[in-house]
C-alpha positions in Angstrom: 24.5 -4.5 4.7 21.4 -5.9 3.0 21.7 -5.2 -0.9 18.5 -4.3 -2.6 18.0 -3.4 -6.2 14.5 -1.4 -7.3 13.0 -2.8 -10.8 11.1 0.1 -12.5 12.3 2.6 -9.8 10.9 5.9 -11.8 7.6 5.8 -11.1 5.9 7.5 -7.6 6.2 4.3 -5.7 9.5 3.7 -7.2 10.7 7.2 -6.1 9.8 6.7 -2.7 11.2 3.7 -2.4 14.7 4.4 -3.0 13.9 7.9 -0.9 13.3 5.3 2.4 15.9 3.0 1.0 18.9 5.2 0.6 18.1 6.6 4.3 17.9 2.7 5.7 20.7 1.9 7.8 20.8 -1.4 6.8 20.2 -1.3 3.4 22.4 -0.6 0.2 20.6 -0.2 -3.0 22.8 -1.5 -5.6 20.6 -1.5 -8.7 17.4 0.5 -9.9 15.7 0.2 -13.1 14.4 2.2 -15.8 14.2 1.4 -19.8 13.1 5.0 -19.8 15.3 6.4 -17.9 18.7 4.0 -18.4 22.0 5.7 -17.9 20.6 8.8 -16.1 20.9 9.6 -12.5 18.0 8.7 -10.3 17.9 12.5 -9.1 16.6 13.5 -12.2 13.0 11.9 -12.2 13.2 12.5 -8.3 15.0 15.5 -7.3 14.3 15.1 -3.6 16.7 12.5 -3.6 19.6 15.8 -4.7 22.6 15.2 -2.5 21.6 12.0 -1.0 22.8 9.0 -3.7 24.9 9.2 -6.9 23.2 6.2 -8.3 22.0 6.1 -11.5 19.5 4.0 -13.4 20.1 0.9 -15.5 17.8 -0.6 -17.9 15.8 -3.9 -16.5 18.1 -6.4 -18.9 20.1 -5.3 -15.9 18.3 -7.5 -13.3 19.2 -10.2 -14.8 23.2 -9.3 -15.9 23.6 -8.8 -12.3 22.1 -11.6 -10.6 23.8 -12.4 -7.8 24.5 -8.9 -6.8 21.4 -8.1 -4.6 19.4 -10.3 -2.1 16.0 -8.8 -1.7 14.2 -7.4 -5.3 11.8 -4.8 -4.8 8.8 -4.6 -8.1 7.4 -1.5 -8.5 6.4 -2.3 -11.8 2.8 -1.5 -13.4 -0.4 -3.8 -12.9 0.3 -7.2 -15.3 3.5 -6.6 -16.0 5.3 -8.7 -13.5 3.4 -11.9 -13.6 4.9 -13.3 -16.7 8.4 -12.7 -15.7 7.6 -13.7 -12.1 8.8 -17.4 -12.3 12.4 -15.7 -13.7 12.5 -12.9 -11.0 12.1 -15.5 -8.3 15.4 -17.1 -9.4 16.7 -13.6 -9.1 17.1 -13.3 -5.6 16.1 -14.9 -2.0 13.3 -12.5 -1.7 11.0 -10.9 -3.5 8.6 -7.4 -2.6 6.3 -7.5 -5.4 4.3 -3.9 -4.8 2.0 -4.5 -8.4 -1.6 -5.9 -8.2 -0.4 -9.3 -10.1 0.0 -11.5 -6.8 -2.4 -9.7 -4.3 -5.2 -11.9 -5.3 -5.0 -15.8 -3.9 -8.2 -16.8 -7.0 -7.5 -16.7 -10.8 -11.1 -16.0 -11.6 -11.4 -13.1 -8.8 -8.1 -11.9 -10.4 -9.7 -12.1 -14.2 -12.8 -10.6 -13.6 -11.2 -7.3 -11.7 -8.4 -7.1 -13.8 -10.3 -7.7 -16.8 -7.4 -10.4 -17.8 -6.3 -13.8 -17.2 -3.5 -14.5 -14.7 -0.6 -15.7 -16.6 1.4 -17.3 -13.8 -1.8 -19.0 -11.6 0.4 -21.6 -10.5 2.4 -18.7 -7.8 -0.8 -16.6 -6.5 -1.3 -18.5 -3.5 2.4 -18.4 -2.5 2.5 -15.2 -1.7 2.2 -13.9 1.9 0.4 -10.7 1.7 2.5 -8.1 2.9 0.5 -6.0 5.7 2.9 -6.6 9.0 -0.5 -5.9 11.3 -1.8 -9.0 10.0 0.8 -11.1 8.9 3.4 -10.4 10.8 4.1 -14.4 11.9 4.0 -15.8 7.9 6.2 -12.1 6.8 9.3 -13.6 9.4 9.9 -16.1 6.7 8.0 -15.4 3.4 10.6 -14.9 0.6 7.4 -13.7 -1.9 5.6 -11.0 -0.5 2.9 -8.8 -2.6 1.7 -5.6 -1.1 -1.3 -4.6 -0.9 -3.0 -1.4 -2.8 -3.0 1.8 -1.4 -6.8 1.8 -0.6 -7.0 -1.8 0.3 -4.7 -1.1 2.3 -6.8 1.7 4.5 -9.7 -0.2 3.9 -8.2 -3.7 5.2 -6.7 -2.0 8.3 -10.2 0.0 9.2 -12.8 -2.9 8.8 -11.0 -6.1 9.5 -10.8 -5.4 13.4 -14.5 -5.5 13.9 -14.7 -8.0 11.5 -12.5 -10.0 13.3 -14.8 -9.4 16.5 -18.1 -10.3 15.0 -19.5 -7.0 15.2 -20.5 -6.2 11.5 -23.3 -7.5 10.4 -23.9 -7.5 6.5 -21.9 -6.0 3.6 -18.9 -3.0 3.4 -19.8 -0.2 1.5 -16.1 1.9 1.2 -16.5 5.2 0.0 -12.4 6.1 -1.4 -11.0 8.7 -1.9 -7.1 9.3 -3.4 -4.9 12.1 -4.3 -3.4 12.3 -7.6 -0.5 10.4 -7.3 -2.2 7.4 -6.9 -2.5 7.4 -11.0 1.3 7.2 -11.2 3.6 9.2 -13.4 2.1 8.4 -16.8 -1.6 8.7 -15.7 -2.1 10.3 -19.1 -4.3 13.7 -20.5 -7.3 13.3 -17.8 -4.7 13.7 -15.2 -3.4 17.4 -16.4 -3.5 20.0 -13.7 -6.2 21.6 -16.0 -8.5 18.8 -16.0 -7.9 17.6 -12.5 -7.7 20.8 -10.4 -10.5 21.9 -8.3 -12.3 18.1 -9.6 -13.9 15.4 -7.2 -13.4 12.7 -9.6 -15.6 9.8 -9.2 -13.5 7.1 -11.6 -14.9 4.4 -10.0 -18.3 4.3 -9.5 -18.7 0.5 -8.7 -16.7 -2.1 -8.5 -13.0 -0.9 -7.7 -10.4 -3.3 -7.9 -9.2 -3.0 -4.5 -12.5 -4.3 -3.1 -11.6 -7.5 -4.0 -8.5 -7.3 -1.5 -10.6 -5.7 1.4 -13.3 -9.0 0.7 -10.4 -11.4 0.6 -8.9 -10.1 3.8 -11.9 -9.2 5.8 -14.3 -12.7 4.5 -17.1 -9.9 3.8 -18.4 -8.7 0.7 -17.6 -5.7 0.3 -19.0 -2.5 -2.2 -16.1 0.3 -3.1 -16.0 3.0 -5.2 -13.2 5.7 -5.5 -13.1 9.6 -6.3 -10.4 11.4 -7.1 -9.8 14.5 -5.1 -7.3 17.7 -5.1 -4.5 16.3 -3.1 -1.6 15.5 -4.3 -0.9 12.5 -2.1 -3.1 10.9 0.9 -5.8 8.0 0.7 -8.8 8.3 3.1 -11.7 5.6 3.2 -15.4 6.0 4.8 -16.5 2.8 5.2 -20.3 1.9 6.5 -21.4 -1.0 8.2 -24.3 -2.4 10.1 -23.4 -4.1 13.5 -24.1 -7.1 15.1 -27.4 -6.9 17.5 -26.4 -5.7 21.1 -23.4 -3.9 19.6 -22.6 -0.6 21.6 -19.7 1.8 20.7 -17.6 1.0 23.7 -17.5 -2.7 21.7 -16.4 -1.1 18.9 -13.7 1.2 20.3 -12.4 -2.2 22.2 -12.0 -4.1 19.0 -9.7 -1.4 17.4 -7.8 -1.2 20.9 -6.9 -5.0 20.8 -6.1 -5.2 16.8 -3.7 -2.1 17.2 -2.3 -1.8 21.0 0.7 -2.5 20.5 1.2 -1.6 16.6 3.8 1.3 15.9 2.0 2.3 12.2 -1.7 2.3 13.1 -3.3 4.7 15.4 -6.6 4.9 17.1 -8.0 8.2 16.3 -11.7 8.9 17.2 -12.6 11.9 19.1 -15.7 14.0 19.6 -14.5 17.6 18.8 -11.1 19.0 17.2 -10.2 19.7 13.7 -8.1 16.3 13.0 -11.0 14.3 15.4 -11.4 11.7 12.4 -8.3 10.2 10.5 -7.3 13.2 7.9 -4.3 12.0 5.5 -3.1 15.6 5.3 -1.2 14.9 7.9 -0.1 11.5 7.0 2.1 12.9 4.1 5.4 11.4 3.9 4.7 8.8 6.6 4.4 5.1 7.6 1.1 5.9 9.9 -2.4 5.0 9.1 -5.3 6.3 11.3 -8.3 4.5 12.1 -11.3 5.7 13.8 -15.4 5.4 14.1 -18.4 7.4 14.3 -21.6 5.0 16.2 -25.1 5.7 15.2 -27.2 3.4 16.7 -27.1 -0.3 14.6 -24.8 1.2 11.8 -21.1 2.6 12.1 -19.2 4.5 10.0 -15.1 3.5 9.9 -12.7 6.0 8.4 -9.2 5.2 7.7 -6.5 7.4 6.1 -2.4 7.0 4.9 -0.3 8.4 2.7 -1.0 6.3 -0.6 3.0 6.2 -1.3 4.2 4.8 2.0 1.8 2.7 4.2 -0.3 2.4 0.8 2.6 1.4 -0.9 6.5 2.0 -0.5 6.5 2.4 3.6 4.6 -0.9 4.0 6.9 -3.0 1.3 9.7 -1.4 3.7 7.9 -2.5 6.9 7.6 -5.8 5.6 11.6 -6.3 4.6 12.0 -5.4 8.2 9.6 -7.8 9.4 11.4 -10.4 7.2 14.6 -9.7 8.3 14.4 -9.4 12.2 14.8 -5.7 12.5 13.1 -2.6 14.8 9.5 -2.4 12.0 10.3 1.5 12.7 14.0 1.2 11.2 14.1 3.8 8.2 10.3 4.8 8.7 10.4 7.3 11.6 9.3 10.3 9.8 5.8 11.2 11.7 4.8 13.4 8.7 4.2 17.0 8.9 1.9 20.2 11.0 1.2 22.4 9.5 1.0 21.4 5.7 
């Protein structure tokens, strides 16, 4: 059995972790972390997990008392916390899943202008393998630092960078994105209340997202996202419009995504002309490893929707993916849940 330990395992991402973890057959999560939470089970914060692990937390002084213990280190710490302690968490154990935004960036100054800080470890950005298996699958077999991407970088990467690939966009991205409420994590503070948020369509990012920056850096295009919050609790869904390339005809289009994703078992070709769920829809996504891609053709422009669950092919599922990748196994192995229908 592999032995994992979780640093800063209360949060959303945290949670969901150790909920795909503890149900890996291969796995055995020996440590998870919380100053907040140190000394109380992990079924308090996340009482799903009722029945399935007696673990408790331990404060993060504990990652480094019990070095040795564990062989892969999952972060699931908050943006800029874990690149000043990256160097020491490294020495920690053989591999390290770094699901934060400190390492997803390969360019200090990109880094600095969308995180509004400098990089305090710009020495270690470009060795880290970005960890999205559809794309990196080769460099993931062996990468012992792996940083995951953002939840809507994540859609957004998987929906544009096949026609990308193909030649067949032809000027900038515009991604519209929108995200359920877990996406602002546990301690998302007052504007987050169910009073202020319910019934809202809130557009917190009217230019210049963060996660645009990721979608540029993977797809070489520049690329124009903003991000509303809507009602849902989980799910990410991204409407991205392009132009296309002169002579470009929908069957082209359709092709491209066919030859990215034929033989992926998390992304999903879904573009049809009538039905309720024709377009990718993340209500159905909840809970799983999937992320739908499809396209709507008018004429010189497209529209490309994408949608996943924000926790787990935006986050959690895909850092799982990844350790599967990295250690030889079936991708699928503790992922299989295909989400729910009704919801």
């Amino acid at each position: 059995m592999l032995r994992v330990a979780v640093a800063g395992a209360s949060g959303y991402i945290g949670g969901e972790l150790l909920r795909l973890l503890t149900g890996h057959p291969r796995v055995e999560v020996v440590l998870a972390t919380s100053n907040t939470f140190a000394g109380r089970r992990v079924d308090g914060p996340h009482p799903n997990l009722r029945g399935r692990t007696k673990l408790s937390f331990a404060g993060h002084d504990a990652l480094e008392e019990r070095a040795g213990s564990y062989d892969v280190l999952f972060l699931a710490m908050p943006h800029k916390q874990t690149m000043g302690r990256m160097a020491r968490y490294l020495e920690l154990a053989g591999t390290v899943i770094d699901l934060s935004g400190d390492f997803r960036l390969r360019d200090a100054g990109v880094f600095a202008d969308y995180y509004e800080t400098a990089h305090t470890a710009p020495g270690l950005l470009g060795s880290f393998t970005t960890g999205l298996p559809e794309w990196h699958r080769d460099e993931l077999r062996t990468a012992d630092r792996i940083s995951v991407p953002g939840c809507m970088a994540a859609a957004g990467i998987l929906t544009v960078r096949p026609l990308a690939e193909a030649g067949l966009i032809d000027g900038p991205v515009d991604v519209d994105a929108r995200t359920g409420s877990s996406g602002s994590g546990v301690s998302a503070g007052s504007s987050n209340l169910h009073a202020e948020r319910s019934g809202a369509m809130r557009l917190f990012a009217p230019t210049r997202h963060r996660h645009e920056a990721e979608v540029a850096q993977a797809t070489g295009l520049p690329v124009r996202m903003t991000a509303t919050g809507v009602e849902a609790v989980r799910g990410v869904q991204v409407l991205c419009r392009v132009g296309l390339a002169e002579g470009t005809r929908e069957a082209d289009v359709r092709s491209a995504y066919r030859k990215a994703y034929a033989d992926e078992p998390f992304v999903r070709v879904v573009a049809h002309k009538r039905g309720a769920y024709r377009l990718p829809e993340p209500k159905i996504l909840a809970g799983s490893n999937f992320c739908d891609v499809g396209f709507a053709v008018d004429g010189a422009r497209a529209s490309l929707v994408g949608a996943l669950d924000n926790l787990v092919k935006g986050g959690s599922g895909n850092a799982v993916q990844c350790l599967n990748v990295r250690f030889g196994w079936p991708e699928e192995t503790g992922l299989e849940f295909t989400g729910l229908h009704p919801n």
